[in-house]
C-alpha positions in Angstrom: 33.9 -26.3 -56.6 36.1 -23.7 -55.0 36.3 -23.1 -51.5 33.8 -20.2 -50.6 33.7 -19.5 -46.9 36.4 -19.0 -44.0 36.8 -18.5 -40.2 37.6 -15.9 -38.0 38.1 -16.3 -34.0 36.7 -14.7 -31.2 40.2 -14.7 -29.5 41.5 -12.8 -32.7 39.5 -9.9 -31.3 41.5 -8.6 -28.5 44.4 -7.4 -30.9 42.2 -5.5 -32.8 39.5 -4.2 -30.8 41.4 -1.1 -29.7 41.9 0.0 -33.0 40.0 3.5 -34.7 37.1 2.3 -36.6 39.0 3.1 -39.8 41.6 1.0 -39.5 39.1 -1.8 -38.5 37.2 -1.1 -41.8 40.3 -1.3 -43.6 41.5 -4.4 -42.0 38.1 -6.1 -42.9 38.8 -5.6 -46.5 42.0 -6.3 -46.8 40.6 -9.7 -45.1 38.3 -10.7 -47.5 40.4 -9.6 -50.3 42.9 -11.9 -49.2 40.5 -14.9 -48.5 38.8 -14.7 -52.0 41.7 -13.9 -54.3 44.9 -14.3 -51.9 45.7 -10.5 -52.8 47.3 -8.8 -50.0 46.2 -4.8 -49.4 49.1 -2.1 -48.8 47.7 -1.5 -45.0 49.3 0.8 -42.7 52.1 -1.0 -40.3 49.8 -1.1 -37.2 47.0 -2.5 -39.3 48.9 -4.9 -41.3 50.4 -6.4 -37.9 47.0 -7.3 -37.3 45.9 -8.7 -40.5 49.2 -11.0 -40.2 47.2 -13.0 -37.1 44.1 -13.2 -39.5 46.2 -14.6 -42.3 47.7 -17.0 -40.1 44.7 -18.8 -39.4 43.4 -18.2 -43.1 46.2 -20.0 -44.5 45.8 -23.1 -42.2 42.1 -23.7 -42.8 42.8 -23.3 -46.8 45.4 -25.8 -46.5 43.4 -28.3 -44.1 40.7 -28.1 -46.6 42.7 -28.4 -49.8 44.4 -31.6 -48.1 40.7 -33.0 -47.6 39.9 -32.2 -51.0 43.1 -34.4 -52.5 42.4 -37.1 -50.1 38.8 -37.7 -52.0 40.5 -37.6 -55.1 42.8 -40.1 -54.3 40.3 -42.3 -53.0 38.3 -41.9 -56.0 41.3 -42.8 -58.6 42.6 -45.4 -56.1 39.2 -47.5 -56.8 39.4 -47.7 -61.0 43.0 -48.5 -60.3 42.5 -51.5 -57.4 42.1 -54.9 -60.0 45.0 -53.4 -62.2 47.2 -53.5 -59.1 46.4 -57.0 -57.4 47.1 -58.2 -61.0 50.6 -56.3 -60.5 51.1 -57.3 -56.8 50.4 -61.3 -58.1 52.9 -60.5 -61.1 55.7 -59.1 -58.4 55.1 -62.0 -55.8 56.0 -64.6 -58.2 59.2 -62.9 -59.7 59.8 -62.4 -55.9 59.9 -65.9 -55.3 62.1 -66.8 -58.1 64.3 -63.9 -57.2 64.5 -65.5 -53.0 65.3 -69.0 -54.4 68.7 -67.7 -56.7 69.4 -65.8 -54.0 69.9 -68.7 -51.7 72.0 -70.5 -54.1 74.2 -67.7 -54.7 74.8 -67.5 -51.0 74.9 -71.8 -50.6 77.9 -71.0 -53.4 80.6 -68.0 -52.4 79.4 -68.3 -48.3 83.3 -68.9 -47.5 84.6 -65.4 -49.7 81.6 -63.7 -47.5 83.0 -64.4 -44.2 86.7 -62.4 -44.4 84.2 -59.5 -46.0 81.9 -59.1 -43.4 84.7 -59.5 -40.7 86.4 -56.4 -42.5 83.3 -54.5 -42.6 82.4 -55.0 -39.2 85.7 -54.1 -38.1 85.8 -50.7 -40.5 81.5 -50.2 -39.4 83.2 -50.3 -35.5 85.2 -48.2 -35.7 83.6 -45.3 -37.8 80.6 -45.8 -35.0 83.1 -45.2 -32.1 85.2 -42.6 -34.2 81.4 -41.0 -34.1 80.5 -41.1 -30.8 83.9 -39.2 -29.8 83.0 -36.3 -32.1 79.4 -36.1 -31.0 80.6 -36.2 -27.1 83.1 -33.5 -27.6 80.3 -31.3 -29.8 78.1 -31.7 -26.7 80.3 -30.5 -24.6 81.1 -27.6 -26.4 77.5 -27.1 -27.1 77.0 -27.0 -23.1 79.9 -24.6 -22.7 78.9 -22.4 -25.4 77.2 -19.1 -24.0 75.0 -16.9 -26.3 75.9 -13.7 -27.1 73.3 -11.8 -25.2 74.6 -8.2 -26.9 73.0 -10.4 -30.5 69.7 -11.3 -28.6 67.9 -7.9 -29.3 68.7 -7.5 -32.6 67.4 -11.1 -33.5 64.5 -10.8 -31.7 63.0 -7.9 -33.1 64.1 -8.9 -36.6 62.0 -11.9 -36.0 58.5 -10.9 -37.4 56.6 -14.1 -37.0 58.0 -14.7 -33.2 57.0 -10.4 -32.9 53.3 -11.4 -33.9 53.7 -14.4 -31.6 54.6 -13.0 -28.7 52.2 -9.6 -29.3 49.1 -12.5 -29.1 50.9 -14.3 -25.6 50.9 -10.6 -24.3 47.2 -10.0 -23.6 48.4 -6.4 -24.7 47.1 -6.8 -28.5 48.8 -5.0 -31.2 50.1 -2.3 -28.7 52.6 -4.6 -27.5 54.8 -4.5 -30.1 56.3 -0.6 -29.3 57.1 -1.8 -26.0 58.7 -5.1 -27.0 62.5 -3.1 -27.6 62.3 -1.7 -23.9 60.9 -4.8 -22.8 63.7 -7.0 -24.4 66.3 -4.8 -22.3 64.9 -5.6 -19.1 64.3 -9.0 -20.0 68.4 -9.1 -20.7 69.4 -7.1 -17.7 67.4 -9.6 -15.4 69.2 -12.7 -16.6 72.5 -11.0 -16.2 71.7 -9.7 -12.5 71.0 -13.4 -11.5 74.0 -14.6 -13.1 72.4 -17.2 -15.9 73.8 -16.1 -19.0 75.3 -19.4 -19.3 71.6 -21.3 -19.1 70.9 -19.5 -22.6 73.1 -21.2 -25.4 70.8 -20.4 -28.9 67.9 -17.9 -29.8 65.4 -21.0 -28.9 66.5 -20.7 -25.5 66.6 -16.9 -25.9 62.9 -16.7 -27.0 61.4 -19.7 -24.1 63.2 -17.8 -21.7 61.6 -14.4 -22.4 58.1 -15.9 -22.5 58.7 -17.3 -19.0 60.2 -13.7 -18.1 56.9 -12.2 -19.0 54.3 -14.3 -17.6 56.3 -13.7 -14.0 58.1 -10.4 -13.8 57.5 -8.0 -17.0 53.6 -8.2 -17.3 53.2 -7.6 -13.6 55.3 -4.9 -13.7 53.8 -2.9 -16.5 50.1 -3.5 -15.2 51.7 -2.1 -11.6 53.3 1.2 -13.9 49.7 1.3 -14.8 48.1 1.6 -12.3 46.8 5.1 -11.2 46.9 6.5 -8.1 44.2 8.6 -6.3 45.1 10.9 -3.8 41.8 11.8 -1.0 41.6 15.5 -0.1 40.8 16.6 3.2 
């Protein structure tokens, strides 16, 4: 039997809720298109950002529950095969055995030859280990010196589409987040130049932790404060 059913989360709501009712309509179709034959609707860009967070979570729950569905299967075949293999396993411990004892007389017999061998490997396994830990202490240190360059940190970013749908979720904004992400990544850029830790970002990992931290402190505040409208009293 085929899997008939999916979910959909409450918390999926706030990037859609601002949406025309159209484009909800739309969205909902193109959902359950997807979920029943994995077809994916031409949508219009703002409402195909949003289906990507549905799809997400559509894709994991098909997978978790075609993983459960394998494991039964394998339980099932494992049983009709479990006397054929203890008859192997009994089969393999025996030849195992015979295998052990020859094995000890081989060793009883060239144990002398063995010993110069295993000095020279030890000696060439030393020093490939130490010629090793030179190259990975100098690649460290260059990897600590190395600074990113923060001109390449935009253009990565925003060609990024899965860390874009990310991020427009960590926002609280919803979908509208993502046409202020470009300005967004500017100031983001300008404030870890004006306090002089260019040097602290080495790799687009550190580029994109570094952002999210950015946001949660300065660059939320400051466009819920932009926001904020002012009333002026008459007299």
């Amino acid at each position: 039997m085929g899997k008939n059913s999916f979910l959909l989360y409450i918390s999926d709501y706030k990037c859609i809720k601002d949406l025309p009712l159209e484009q909800k309509g739309a969205l909902l179709d193109a959902i359950f298109e997807y979920a029943s034959t994995g077809t994916i609707i031409d949508l219009p860009p703002i409402v195909s950002m949003a289906f990507n967070f549905f799809r997400s979570h559509i894709d994991d729950n098909t997978k978790k529950w075609n993983e459960k569905v394998e494991k039964r299967r394998a339980a099932g075949r494992l049983g009709g095969l479990a006397k054929a293999e203890n008859s192997k396993q009994s089969q393999a411990n025996v030849a195992n055995a015979k295998d052990a004892k020859q094995s000890q007389a081989n060793v009883a017999v060239n144990v002398n030859d063995n010993v110069n061998v295993n000095d020279t490997l030890s000696l060439t396994l030393s020093h490939l280990v130490e010629s090793a830990s030179v190259r990975e202490s100098v690649s460290e240190r260059e990897e600590a010196n190395k600074v990113f360059d923060l001109q390449s940190i935009k253009e990565q970013l925003l060609s990024d589409e899965i860390w874009k749908e990310s991020v427009c979720m960590q926002s609280t904004l919803g979908v509208s987040f993502i046409s202020m992400l470009p300005d967004q990544l500017d100031k983001f850029i300008a404030y870890i130049v004006s306090i002089g830790e260019e040097q602290s970002i080495s790799n687009i990992s550190d580029a994109k932790r570094r952002f999210t931290y950015w946001w949660q402190n300065h660059g939320r505040k400051e466009v819920q404060d932009e926001n904020k409208q002012v009333y002026t009293v008459p007299n």
